[in-house]
N, C-alpha and C positions, 0 to 999 in steps of 0.2 A: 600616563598610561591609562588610567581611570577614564580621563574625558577623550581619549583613543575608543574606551568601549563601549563609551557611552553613546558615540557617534555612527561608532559601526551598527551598535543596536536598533538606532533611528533611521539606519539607512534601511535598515534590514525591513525596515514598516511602511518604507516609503511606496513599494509597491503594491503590497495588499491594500493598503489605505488608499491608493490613488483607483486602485479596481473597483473598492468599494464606493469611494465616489461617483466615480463612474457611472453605476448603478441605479446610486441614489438618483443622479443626472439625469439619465435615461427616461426612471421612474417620474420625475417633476416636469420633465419636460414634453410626458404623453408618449412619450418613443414607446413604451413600456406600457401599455393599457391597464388601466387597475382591474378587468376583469381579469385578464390574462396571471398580471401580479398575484391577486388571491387566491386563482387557481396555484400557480407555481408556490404561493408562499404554500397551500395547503397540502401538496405533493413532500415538497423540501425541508419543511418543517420538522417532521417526526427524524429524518435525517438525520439535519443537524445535532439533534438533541442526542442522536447515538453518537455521531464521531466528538461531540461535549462530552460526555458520559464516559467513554472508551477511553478517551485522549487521559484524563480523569482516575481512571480505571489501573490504567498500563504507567501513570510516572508515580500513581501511591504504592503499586506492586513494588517498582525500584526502590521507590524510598524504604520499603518493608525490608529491601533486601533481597526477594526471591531471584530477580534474574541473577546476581551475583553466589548463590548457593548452588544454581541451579549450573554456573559456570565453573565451579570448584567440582561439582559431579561428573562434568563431562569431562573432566581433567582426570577424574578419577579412572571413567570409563572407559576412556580412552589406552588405556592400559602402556602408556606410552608409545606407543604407534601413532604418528602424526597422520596416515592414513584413516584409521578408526576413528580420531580426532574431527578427522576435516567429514566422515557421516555424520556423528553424532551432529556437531555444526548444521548440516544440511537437515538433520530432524528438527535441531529446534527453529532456525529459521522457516522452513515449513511450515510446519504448526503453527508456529506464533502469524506469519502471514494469513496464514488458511481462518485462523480461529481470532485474530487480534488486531488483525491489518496489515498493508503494506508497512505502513509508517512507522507502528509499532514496532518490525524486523529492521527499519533505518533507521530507528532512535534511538531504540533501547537495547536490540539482540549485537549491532554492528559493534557498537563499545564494548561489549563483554567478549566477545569473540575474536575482535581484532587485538584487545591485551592479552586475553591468553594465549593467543602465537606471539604475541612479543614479548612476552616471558616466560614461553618455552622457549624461544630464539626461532620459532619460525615463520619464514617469509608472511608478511600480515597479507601482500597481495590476493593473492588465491583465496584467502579467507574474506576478506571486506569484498571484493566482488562476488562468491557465493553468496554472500547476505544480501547485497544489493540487486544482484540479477534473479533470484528467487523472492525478494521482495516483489519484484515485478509479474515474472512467468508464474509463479505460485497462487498469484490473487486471483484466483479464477473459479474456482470452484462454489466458495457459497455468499450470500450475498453479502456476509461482513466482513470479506477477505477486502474489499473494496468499495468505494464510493461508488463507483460506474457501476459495478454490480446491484449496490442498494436499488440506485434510481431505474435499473432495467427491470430488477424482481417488481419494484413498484408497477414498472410499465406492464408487465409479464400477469401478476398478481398469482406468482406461483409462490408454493411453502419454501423453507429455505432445501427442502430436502427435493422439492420437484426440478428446483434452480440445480441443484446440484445432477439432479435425472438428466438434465439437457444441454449441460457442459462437461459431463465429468472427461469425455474421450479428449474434448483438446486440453483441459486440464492437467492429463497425464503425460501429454507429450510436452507440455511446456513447463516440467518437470525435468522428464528426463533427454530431452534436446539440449536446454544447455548445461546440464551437468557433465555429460557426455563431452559436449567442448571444454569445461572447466578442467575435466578433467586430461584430457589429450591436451591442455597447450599448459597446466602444470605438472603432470604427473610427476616432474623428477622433484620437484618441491616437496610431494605428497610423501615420499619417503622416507626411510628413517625414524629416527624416534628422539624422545623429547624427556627430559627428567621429570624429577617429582614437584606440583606444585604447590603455592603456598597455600594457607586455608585462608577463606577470610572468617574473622569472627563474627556471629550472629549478636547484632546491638541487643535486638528486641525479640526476644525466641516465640515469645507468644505473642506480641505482633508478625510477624513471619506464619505465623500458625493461621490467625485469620486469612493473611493472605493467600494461602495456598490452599483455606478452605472455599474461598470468596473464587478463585479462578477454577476447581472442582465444579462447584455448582454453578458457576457461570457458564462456560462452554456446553452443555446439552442444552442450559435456555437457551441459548442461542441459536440453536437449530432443532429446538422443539415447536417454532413454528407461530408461539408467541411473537407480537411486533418487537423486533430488538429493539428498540430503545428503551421499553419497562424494563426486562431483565438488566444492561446497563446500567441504566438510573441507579435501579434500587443497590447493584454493586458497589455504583461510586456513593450514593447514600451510607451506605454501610460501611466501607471503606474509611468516609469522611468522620463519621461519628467516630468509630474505631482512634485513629488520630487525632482528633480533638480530646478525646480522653485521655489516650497514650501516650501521640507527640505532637503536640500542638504546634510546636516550632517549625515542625517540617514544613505546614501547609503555607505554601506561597502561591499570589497571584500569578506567577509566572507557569503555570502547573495548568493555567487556562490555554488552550492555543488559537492565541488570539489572532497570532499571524493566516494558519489554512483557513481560521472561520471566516476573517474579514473577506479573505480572496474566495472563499467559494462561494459565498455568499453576494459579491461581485459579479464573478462568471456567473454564476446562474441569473441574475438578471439584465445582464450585459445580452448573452445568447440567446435569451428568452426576447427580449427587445428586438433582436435580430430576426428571431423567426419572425415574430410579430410585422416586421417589414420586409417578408418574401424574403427569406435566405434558405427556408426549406424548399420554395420550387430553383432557387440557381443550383442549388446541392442536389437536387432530383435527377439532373442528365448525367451527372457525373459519377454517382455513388448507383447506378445500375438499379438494375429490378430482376425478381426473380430469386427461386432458390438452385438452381444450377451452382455447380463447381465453379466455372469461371466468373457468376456473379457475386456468389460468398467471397471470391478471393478477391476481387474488384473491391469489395465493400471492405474487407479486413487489410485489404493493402490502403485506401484510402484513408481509415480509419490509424493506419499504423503510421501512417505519412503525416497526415495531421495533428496526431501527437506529438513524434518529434521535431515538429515544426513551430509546434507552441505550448501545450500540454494536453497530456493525457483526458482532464476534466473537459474544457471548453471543444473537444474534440468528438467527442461522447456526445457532448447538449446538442451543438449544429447537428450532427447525425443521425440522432436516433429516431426525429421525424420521418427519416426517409428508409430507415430499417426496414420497419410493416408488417414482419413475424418474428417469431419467436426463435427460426434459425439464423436468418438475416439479424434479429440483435446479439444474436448470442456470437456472428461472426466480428461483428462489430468488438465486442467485448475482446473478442482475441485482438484485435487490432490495435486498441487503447489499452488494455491490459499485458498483454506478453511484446507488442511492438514497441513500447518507452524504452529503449535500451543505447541507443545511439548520442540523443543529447543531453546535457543537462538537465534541463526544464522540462524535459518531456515528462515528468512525473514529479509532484512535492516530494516523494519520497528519494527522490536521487538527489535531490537538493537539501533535502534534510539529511541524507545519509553522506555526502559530502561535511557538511559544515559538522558532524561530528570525528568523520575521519583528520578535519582539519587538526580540531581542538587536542587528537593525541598525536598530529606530528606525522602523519601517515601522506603522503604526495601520492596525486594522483594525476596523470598525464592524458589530458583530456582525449589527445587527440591518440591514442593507444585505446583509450576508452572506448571511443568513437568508431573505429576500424572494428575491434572486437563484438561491439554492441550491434553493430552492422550487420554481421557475417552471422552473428545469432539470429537474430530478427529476421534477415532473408530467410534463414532454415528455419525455424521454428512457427512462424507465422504460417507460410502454406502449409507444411504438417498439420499443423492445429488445426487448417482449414477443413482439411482432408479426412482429419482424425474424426470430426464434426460432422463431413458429408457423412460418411461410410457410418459411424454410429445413429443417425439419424435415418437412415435407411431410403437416400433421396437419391440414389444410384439406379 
C-alpha cells in the first residue's frame, strides 16, 4: 500500500514537472527571448512570492486548528436547521475565496464542511459543490481572490480597492446566479434539521490565538493597498517563527506547493513564448475589439471556453494581450474566473478540490458535474457580462 502512494504521488508531479520543463525548453532554446523572460520574470515574481506566502499562510492556519473551531461554530450557529447550516457554509466559503483564494475554499474550507454534513448525516453533495462552485464565481472581486486577478491588477496598476471599483457588479451576480441554482436543484436536501455536534478539542489554545490574531490583521493588509506579497511574507514569517517555537513538528516540506508553483511557473513561460511567436495576432480576429455588449460577451465566452478547454490560467496569459482595456480585461476575468465550472482542469482548484473530496470517500460523477457546471456558466457568464456593461455605464 505504501509503494501504491508513493507512486500515485509521483504521478501526481509528472505533469507540473513536464510543464515546467517545458518552459525551461522554450527558454534555452530562444523560443522564449531573454528580454521578454526578464520582463515576465519581473511582472510574476512578486506573484509567486504571495500565492508561496498564502499557500504557507492558509495550511499553518489548519495546523493551528482555526478552520476546524471555526467549523464546530458554524455547527453551533447553525442552530440545527441544515438550511442556516448550508448560509453559514456559503459565508465562509465566500470569504475565505474573496480574502484567501480560490484554492484555499478547495483545500482547506471543502474538508471541514463536507465532514460536517457527514456527521450531521446530511447529504455532503450540495455542500462540496457550494464550496467548489463559489470557489470559482466568488474569485472575482479583489486581486487575491485569484491569480488571473493578481496578474490583471498588475496589468491594470489599480489599488486592490479601485479592482474591486471595476468588477464588483459581475462579482455579485456570480454570487448569487449559482446559488440560486444550488439552491433550486437541492432545496429538498436543504431541509430539516441535524443534531448536536461534537466539539473538537483545541491542542494549542494560544497557538490558535496567534492564529486568528495573524488572519485579523492580515485581511485589511491585504486590501490596504500595500503590494500583497509583504503583508503575506511577513504573516507566513510570523506564523513560521510562532511554530518553530511552539510546534516544530508540524512544519513539513510538504506545506510548500510545489505542485501549482512548478505549473505556473511553466504556463507562464510556455505562453509567454507563444506570444513571443505571433499567438497574440492569431487570437486578435477571434477574441473581437471594442467595448460594446456583443464584444465583452465575445471576449468572456472565448475566455470561458478556453478555460474549460485547458485551464483557467494558460487562458488568461494567451488573452489578455488582446483585452486592451480595463473593461475588456475585466470581461475577460468573468470568463476565466466564473466560466471554469464544466471541466475538471478548468481550474487547479477543482482539481484540488477533487482529490480531497476523494481522500473522505465522497464520489463525484463527472459527467452530472459537467451538465450542471454547464447550465451555470451559460447563465451566469452573460449576466456577469451584462452586470459589467450596465455598471460601467457603456450602454
Amino acid at each position: 500500500m505504501q509503494r501504491f502512494a508513493w507512486l500515485t504521488k509521483i504521478r501526481s508531479y509528472l505533469l507540473p514537472a513536464g510543464i515546467l520543463l517545458a518552459g525551461v525548453a522554450v527558454l534555452g532554446l530562444g523560443a522564449l527571448p531573454l528580454p521578454a523572460f526578464a520582463e515576465l520574470a519581473g511582472r510574476t515574481v512578486p506573484i509567486l512570492s504571495f500565492v508561496l506566502a498564502m499557500s504557507l499562510v492558509t495550511e499553518l492556519l489548519d495546523e493551528a486548528g482555526l478552520f476546524r473551531v471555526v467549523t464546530d461554530r458554524l455547527a453551533a450557529l447553525g442552530r440545527g436547521r441544515v438550511f442556516f447550516l448550508w448560509l453559514l457554509v456559503i459565508a465562509v466559503a465566500t470569504v475565505s475565496t474573496i480574502f484567501l483564494s480560490l484554492d484555499t475554499t478547495a483545500v482547506l474550507v471543502t474538508p471541514v464542511v463536507v465532514l460536517l454534513a457527514v456527521h450531521a448525516r446530511i447529504p455532503p453533495l450540495p455542500f462540496a459543490l457550494t464550496s467548489i462552485w463559489l470557489a470559482n464565481t466568488a474569485s472575482l472581486l479583489l486581486p487575491v481572490s485569484n491569480l488571473t486577478n493578481l496578474l490583471a491588477q498588475d496589468r491594470l496598476g489599480l489599488s486592490p480597492l479601485g479592482f474591486a471599483g471595476l468588477v464588483w457588479a459581475p462579482a455579485v451576480v456570480g454570487l448569487l446566479v449559482p446559488l440560486t441554482l444550488l439552491w433550486l436543484a437541492f432545496h429538498k436536501d436543504l431541509r430539516g434539521t441535524y443534531g448536536p455536534q461534537p466539539v473538537h478539542p483545541v491542542r494549542d489554545r494560544r497557538l490558535l490565538i496567534f492564529a486568528a490574531v495573524t488572519v485579523l490583521v492580515l485581511l485589511p493588509a491585504l486590501v490596504s493597498g500595500v503590494p500583497v506579497q509583504y503583508p503575506a511574507m511577513a504573516a507566513a514569517a510570523f506564523l513560521l517563527a510562532v511554530f518553530l517555537r511552539r510546534r516544530p513538528a508540524a512544519l513539513r516540506w510538504a506545506m510548500v506547493p510545489w505542485r501549482p508553483l512548478m505549473l505556473t511557473v511553466g504556463l507562464f513561460m510556455v505562453v509567454e513564448a507563444l506570444h513571443a511567436n505571433g499567438l497574440t495576432s492569431a487570437l486578435a480576429g477571434v477574441a473581437g475589439s471594442g467595448e460594446s455588449l456583443p464584444a465583452l460577451l465575445q471576449l468572456a465566452g472565448l475566455g470561458a471556453g478556453a478555460a474549460n478547454a485547458a485551464n483557467n490560467l494558460p487562458a488568461y496569459l494567451a488573452l489578455e494581450p488582446v483585452a486592451g482595456s480595463p473593461a475588456r480585461l475585466a470581461a475577460l476575468l468573468i470568463g476565466v474566473n466564473i466560466g471554469p465550472l464544466v471541466s475538471p482542469w478548468a481550474s487547479l482548484a477543482t482539481l484540488l478540490w477533487h482529490e480531497r473530496l476523494r481522500t473522505l470517500n465522497v464520489r463525484i460523477k463527472w459527467g452530472g458535474f459537467a451538465v450542471a457546471g454547464l447550465v451555470a456558466a451559460a447563465l451566469t457568464v452573460p449576466l456577469a457580462v451584462v452586470a459589467l456593461w450596465t455598471a460601467s455605464g457603456m450602454h
